[in-house]
C-alpha positions as CSV (number, residue, x, y, z in Angstrom):
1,X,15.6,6.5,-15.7
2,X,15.8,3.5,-13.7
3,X,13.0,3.2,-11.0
4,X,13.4,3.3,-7.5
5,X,13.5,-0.7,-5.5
6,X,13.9,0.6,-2.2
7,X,11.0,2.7,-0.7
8,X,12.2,4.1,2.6
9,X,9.3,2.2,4.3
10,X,10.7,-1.1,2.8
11,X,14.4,0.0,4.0
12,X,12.6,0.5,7.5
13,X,11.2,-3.2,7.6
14,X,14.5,-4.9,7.0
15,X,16.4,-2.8,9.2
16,X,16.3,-5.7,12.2
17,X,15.6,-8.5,9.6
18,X,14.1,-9.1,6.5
19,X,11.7,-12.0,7.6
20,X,10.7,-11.0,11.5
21,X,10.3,-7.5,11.0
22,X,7.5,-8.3,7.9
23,X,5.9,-11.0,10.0
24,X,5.7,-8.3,12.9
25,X,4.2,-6.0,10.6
26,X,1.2,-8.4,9.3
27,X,0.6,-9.5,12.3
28,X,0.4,-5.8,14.4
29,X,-2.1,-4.6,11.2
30,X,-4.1,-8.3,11.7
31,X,-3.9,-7.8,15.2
32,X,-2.7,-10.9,16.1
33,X,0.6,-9.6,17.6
34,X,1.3,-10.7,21.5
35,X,4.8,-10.2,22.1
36,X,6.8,-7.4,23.0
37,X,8.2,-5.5,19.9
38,X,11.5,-4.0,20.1
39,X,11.5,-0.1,19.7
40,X,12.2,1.9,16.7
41,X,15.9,2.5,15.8
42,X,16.5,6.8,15.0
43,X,17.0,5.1,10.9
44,X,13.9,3.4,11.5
45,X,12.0,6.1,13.0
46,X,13.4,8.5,10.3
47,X,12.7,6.6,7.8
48,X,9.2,6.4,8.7
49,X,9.0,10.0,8.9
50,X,10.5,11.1,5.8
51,X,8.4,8.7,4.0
52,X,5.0,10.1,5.7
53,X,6.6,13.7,4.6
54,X,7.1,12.3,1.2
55,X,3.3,10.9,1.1
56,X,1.8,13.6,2.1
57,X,3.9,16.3,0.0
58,X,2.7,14.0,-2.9
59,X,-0.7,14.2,-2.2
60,X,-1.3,17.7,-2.2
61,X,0.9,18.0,-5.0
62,X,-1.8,16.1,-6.9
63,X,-4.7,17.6,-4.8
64,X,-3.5,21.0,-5.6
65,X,-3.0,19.7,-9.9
66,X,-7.1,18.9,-9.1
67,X,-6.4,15.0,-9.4
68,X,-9.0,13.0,-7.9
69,X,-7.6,11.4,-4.6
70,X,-9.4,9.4,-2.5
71,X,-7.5,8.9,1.3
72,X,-7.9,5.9,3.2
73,X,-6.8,4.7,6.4
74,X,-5.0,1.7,4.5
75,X,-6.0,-0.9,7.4
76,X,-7.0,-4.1,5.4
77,X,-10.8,-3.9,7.4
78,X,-13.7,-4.4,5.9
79,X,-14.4,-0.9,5.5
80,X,-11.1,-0.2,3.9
81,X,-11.9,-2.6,1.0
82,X,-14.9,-1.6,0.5
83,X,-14.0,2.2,0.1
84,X,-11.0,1.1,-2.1
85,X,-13.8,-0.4,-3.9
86,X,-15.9,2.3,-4.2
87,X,-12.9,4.4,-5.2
88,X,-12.0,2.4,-8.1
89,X,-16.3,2.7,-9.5
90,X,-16.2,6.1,-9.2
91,X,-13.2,6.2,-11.3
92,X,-10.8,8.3,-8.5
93,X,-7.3,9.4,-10.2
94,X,-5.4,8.5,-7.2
95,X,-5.8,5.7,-3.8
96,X,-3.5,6.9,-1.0
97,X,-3.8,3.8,1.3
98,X,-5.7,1.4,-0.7
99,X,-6.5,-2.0,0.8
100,X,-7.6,-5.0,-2.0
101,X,-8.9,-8.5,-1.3
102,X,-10.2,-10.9,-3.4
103,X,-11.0,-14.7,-1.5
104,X,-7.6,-15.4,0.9
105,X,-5.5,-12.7,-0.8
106,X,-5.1,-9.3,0.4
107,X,-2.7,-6.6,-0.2
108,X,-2.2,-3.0,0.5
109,X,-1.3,-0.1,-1.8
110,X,0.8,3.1,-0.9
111,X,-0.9,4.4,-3.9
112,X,-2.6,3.1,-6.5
113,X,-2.9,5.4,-9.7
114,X,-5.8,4.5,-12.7
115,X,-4.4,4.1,-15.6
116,X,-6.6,4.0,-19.1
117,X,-5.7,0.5,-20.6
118,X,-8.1,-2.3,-21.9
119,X,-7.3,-5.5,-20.1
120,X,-6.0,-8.3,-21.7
121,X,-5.9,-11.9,-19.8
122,X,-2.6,-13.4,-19.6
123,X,-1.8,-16.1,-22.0
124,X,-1.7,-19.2,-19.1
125,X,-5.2,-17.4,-17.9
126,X,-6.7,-17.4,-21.1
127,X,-6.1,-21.5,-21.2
128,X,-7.0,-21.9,-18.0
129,X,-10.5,-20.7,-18.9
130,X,-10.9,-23.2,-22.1
């Protein structure tokens, strides 16, 4: 079964256009935005609904299966990496939210899910190290 591309949240960021509606959203979570942002479309605001729907009938799903889920806020602060952190030590199942950086790089996570797999460097890493 093929898996799914389009996430409803990435649908709602290109609804207006696929490179100012992405900025908008780094810069709103950075809080760096200034201008005036135009309002939600109804596909937009659906879109945004369903998926918070979605997440949060997924979560008790796995809540209700006793998974291990920790929930964050998912705000790329400080505080958000360092629970994602402490999340991933105490070996939690599930991170709804998660919020990673490592020097200049950050990223979020809808969901990050632990998997059981020895890690093995990539080839060009490996060389990189010699």
């Amino acid at each position: 079964m093929p898996s799914r591309l389009i996430t409803p949240s990435r649908l709602s960021l290109f609804c207006i256009s696929p490179v100012v509606r992405a900025w908008w959203e780094k810069l709103q979570a950075q809080k760096l935005f200034e201008g005036n942002r135009p309002a939600r479309s109804e596909l937009e605001q659906q879109l945004f609904d369903d998926g918070l729907r979605h997440e949060q009938v997924l979560l008790t799903k796995l809540e209700k299966q006793s998974r291990s889920v920790a929930r964050l806020p998912g705000k790329q602060i400080d505080p958000d990496y360092a629970a994602t952190s402490e999340g991933i030590a105490e070996g939690m199942k599930f991170i709804h939210q998660a919020s990673l950086c490592k020097e200049e790089m950050r990223c979020s996570a809808e969901m990050l899910r632990r998997i059981n797999r020895q890690w093995t460097p990539p080839i060009w890493c490996a060389k990189m190290q010699q």
